[in-house]
N, C-alpha and C positions, 0 to 999 in steps of 0.2 A: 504494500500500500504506500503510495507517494503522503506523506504528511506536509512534504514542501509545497505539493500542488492544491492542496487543501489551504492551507496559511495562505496563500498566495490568491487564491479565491475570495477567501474572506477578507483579507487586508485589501483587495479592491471594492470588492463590494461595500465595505466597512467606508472607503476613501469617499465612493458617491455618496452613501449618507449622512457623512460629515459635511460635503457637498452642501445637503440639503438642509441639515440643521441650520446652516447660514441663514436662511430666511429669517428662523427664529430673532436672530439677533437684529435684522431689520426691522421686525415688529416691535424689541424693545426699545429698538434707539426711535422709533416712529410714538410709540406710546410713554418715551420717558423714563421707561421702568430699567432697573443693575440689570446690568445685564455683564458687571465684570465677570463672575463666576460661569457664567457660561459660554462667556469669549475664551475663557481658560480652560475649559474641558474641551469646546472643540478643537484648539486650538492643538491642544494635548492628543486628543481622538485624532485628528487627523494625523500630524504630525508623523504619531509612532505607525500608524496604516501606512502614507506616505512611505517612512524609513523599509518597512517592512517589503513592501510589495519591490524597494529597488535592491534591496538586500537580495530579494529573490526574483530578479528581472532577469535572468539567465535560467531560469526554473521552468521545464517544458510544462503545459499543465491537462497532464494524462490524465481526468477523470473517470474513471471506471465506475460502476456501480457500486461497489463498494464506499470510492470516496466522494462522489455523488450524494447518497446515502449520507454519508458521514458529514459531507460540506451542510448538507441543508436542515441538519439537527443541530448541528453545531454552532448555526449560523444564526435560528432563531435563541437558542439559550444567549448569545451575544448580542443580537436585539434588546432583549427585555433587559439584559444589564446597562447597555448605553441609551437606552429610553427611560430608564430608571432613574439614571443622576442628575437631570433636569430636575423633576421632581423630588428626589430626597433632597436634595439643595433649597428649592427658593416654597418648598411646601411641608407644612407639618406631620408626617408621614413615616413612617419604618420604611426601611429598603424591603422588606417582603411588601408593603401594599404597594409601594412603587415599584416594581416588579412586575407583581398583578395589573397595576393597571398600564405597565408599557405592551407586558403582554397584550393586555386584552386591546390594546390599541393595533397593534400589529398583525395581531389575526383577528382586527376587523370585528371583535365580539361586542365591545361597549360599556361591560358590567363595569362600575366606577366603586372609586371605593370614598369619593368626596362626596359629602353632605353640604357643602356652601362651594357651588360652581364657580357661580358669579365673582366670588371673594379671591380669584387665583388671578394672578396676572395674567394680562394678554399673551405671552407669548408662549407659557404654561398655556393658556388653552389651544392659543395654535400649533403648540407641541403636540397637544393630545390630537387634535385632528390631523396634521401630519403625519404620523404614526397611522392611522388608519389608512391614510390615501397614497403610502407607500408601502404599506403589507397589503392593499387591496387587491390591489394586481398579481402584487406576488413581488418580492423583490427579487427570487433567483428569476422569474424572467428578464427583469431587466439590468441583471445578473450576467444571462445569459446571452442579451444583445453586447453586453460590453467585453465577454466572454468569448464569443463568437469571433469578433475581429483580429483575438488575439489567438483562438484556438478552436478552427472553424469546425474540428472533427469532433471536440471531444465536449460539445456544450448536450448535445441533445439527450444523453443521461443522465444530466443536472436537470432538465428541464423536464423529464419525466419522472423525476423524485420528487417537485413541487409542485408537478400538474394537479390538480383537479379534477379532471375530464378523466373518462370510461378509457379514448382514446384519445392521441396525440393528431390533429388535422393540421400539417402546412398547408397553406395559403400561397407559401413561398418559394423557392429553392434553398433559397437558407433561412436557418431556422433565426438567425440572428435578425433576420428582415422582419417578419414574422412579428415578435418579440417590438420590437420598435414600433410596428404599426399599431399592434394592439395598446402600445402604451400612449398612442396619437389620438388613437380614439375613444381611451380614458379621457386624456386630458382632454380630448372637444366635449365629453359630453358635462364634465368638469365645471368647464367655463361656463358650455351653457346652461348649467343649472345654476351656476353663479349668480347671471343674468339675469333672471327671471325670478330668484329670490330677491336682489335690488331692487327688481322695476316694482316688486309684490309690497316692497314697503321694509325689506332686511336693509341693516348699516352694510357698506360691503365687509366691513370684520365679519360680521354674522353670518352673510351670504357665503363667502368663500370660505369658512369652516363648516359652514352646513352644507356645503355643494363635497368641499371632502369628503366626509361624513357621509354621505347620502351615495356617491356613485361608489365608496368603496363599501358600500354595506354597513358600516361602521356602528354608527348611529350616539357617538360624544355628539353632545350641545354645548353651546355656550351660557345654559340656562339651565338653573335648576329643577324647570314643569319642562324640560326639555322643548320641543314645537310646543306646546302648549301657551309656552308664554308671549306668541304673537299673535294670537288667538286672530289669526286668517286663514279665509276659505282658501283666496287663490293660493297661499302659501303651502297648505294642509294638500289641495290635490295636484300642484307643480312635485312635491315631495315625493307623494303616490306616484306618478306619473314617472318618477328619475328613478324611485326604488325597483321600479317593477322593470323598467329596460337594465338598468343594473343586473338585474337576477337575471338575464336573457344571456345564453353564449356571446361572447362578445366578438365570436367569429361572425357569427350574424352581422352584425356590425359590420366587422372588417370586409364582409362580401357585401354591403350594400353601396359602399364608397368604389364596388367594381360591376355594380347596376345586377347583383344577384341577389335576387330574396329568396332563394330558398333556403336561407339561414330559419327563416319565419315560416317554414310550412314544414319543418319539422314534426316528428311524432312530439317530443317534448316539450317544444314550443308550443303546440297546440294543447296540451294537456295542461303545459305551466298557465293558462293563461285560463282556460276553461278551468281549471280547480281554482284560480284566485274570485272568478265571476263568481260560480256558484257558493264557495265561503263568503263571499263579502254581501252578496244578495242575502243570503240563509239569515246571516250576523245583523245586517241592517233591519231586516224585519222583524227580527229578534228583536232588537235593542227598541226600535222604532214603538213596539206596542207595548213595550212600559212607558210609555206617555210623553215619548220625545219628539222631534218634531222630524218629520220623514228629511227634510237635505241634511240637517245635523247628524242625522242617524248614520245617512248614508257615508258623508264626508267621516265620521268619525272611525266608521266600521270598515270601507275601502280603506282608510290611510292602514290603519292596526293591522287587518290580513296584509296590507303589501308588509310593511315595516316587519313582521313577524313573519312571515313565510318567506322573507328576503333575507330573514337573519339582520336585519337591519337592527332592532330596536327601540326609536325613535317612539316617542308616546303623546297623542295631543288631549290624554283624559288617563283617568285608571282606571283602565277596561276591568281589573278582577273585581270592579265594582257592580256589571253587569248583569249578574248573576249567573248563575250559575251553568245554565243552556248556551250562554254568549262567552262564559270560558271555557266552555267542555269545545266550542267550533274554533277558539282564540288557540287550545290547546294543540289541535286539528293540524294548525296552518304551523306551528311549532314542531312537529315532525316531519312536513313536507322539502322544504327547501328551494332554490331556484336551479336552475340548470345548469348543466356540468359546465366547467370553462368559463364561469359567471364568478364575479368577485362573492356570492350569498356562500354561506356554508348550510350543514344541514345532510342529508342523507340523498338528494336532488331526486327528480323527478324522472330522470332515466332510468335511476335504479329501481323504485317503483313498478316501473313498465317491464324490466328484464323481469324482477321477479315474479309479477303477476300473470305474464306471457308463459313462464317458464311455469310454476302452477297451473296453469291451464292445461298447458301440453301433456302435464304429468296426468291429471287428469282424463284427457282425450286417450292415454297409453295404458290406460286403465281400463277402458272401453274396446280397444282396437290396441290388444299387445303387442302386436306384429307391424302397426304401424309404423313409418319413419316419419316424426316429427321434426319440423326446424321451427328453429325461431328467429323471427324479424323482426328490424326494428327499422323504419323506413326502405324498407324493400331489400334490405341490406342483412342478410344471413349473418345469426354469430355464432360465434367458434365460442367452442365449450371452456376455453380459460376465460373469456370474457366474462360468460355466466358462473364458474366457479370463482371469482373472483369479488363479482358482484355480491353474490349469498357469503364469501368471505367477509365483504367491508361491511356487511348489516350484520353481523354474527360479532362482529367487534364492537359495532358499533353500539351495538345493546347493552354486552359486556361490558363497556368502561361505561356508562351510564346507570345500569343496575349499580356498578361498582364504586360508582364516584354516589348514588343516589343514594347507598347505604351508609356510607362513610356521612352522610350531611347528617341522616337519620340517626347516626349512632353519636353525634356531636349533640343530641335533643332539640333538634327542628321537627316540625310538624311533617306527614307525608307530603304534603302538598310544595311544599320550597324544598325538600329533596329530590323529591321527582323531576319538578318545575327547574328546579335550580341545576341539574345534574345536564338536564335538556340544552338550557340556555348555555351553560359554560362549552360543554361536548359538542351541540351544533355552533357555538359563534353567535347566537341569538341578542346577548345580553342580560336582557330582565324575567324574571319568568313570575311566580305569583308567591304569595305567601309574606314571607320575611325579605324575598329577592323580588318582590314585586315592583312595576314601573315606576311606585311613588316613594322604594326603599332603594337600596344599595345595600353591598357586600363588605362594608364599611365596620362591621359588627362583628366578621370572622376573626379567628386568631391568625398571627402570621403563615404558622405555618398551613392552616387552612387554605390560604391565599396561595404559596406556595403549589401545594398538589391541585387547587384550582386553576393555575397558571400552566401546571404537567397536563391536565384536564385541555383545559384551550388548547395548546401545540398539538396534540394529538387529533385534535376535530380539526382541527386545521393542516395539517399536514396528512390527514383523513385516514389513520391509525396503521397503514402496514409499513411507511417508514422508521414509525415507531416502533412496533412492535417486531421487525424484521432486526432490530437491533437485539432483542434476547433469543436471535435464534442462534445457536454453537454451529448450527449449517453456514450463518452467514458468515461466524468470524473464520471458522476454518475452510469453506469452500473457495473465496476469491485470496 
């Protein structure tokens, strides 16, 4: 195993988001706020990345699967540490909740562990929404565009260690192209949600941490009622509207800028979008005939199915105030997710369809033994590691949920913020009900709670076989 090709990965990647921390400090010097302490850490962070990546500029960078693997586990535990000292510095806080909540900024999950938002400085908050709009995408993809130029053979193993997706689709010839495009078309839809939080009546501070926030799934606010607190329609369904193409393959996207929709007449697509109608229609009626007013119902109940089945988190009311038929469909959209290759986390909506297909067939071979069944998924036959791999990631995926869901319960929470709470951390959700409900935070766990909640996040995020491929004695002794 190369260890120099691994240092050498991350002291670049480490270098662009020193890069980007820079912002940060434009925000203080624009708001007025010290900002010595953290001209001195980036200053520091870069520095030694810098030293490091020239120290090993002569270093070929052979990524194998193994250090692949390795690069991208290792790479988010050094996230949550360098998003971490922002925050232990200029906030009241242990380095385990600053941990927790770099983590959860980085994979895009949300749960917060500050009880007075508002009270943090600007650049702390535009920390915290950076962090999301730079895990949203992924950073080893753009990792792997900066990777590419330097090492055109050996990016495409990194890049399916922090895929997301069922399968890997070029768009391109190189996967570094690729990679660049899809972060073109983050950032347009970025700006234009910028835009249109501005014109709705957001400061642009507001608007471009909630346009973050919003296209990488994220769902930090600058506000403690989170959206709540600008109590607008048009704001409430421009939100809806970004969260929901968020959750969409963002290959889709990238084929629309080449005049092909059939990103959008997908099997997935078509179900992602018919399971949002039908929760959000179900939910509004719901809500509407406890004596609300039918647009309010509407706007309140579309925002919450997008923001929760997008993994977003984002809240414009406390829906576990509903009752109880309007959290049992809130919980619904909680297990769904958006679609592979989308910044949403969650179990997605492909996998769903493999396995349901796959039940089926089983079924039909029950009737007709002798049968030969396939299965399809847009006219496209799959191969049996696909579907063994599938019923692998929801077999894990239950297990670190069950597991993470007992562990809340044996701390003396009620079932309902175990379960709830096990969900939102495991999918990247954020909030889920109870004591982790939209109107609480995770501000009440112990450190080390926070800690294995943070082990929790990476694994739903890195969507468990990166992780778990690391205790297997196959992987350390076969490569």
């Amino acid at each position: 195993m190369s260890y120099k090709s691994i240092l050498k990965l991350i002291s670049l990647i480490n270098a662009t988001l020193a890069a980007f921390l820079l912002l940060e400090l434009a925000v203080a010097i624009i708001y007025g706020e010290d900002f010595k302490d953290l001209a001195l850490f980036i200053g520091i962070f870069l520095s030694a990345d810098l030293a490091l990546y020239w120290y090993l500029r002569n270093q070929k960078l052979n990524l194998g699967i193994k250090e692949s693997i390795l690069s991208v586990n290792l790479l988010w535990i050094v996230l949550g540490i360098v998003g971490a000292i922002p925050l232990y510095i200029y906030t009241n806080v242990s380095f385990a909740s600053a941990f927790f909540e770099a983590i959860s900024g980085f994979t895009t999950t949300g749960a917060t562990v500050y009880t007075n938002i508002e009270a943090l400085p600007h650049f702390i908050l535009f920390h915290r929404s950076l962090m999301h709009w730079i895990g949203g995408m992924g950073v080893i993809v753009l990792g792997v565009g900066l990777l590419s130029i330097i090492n055109p053979t050996g990016s495409l193993s990194l890049f399916k260690a922090e895929s997301t997706g069922v399968t890997l689709e070029k768009l391109t010839p190189k996967i570094k192209n690729t990679a660049l495009i899809l972060w073109g078309v983050y950032a347009g839809l970025t700006f234009l949600d910028m835009l249109f939080l501005k014109l709705f009546g957001m400061s642009w501070f507001d608007a471009i941490n909630h346009a973050f926030s919003t296209i990488s799934t994220g769902g930090f606010s600058t506000k403690n009622s989170s959206l709540a607190y600008f109590n607008s329609y048009p704001i409430y369904w421009t939100t809806t509207i970004f969260m929901m193409l968020s959750g969409v393959n963002f290959l889709a996207h990238v084929k629309l800028f080449y005049k092909d929709t059939s990103g959008y007449k997908s099997e997935e697509f078509i179900w992602y979008i018919g399971v949002f109608l039908v929760l959000s229609t179900i939910l509004t009626l719901v809500h509407s005939g406890m004596g609300v007013e039918l647009d309010s119902s509407a706007t309140h109940s579309f925002f919450t199915i997008a923001s929760v089945m997008t993994t977003t988190g984002f809240a414009t009311t406390d829906y576990s105030l509903w009752g109880h038929i309007s959290v049992g469909i809130i919980f619904i959209a909680m297990l769904i997710g958006g679609n592979t290759g989308s910044t949403a986390g969650g179990v997605k909506i492909i996998r769903y369809l493999i396995i349901f297909k796959t039940l089926m067939a089983e079924l039909k071979r029950i009737v007709h033994p002798s049968a030969h069944i396939s299965i399809y998924i847009d006219a496209k036959k799959l191969g049996n590691a696909v579907i063994t791999s599938t019923f692998g990631f929801f077999f894990l995926y239950v297990l670190t949920n069950v597991a993470l869901a007992i562990y809340i319960y044996a701390r003396g929470y009620d079932t309902m913020t175990a379960i709830s709470g096990a969900l939102a951390l495991v999918g990247n959700i954020g909030p889920g009900f109870g004591a982790v409900g939209p109107a609480n935070n995770f501000a009440d766990f112990s450190d080390i709670d926070k800690i294995i909640f943070s082990i929790g996040m990476i694994m739903g995020r890195l969507e468990f076989y990166t992780v778990f491929v690391l205790m297997s004695r196959e992987f350390w002794k076969k490569f």
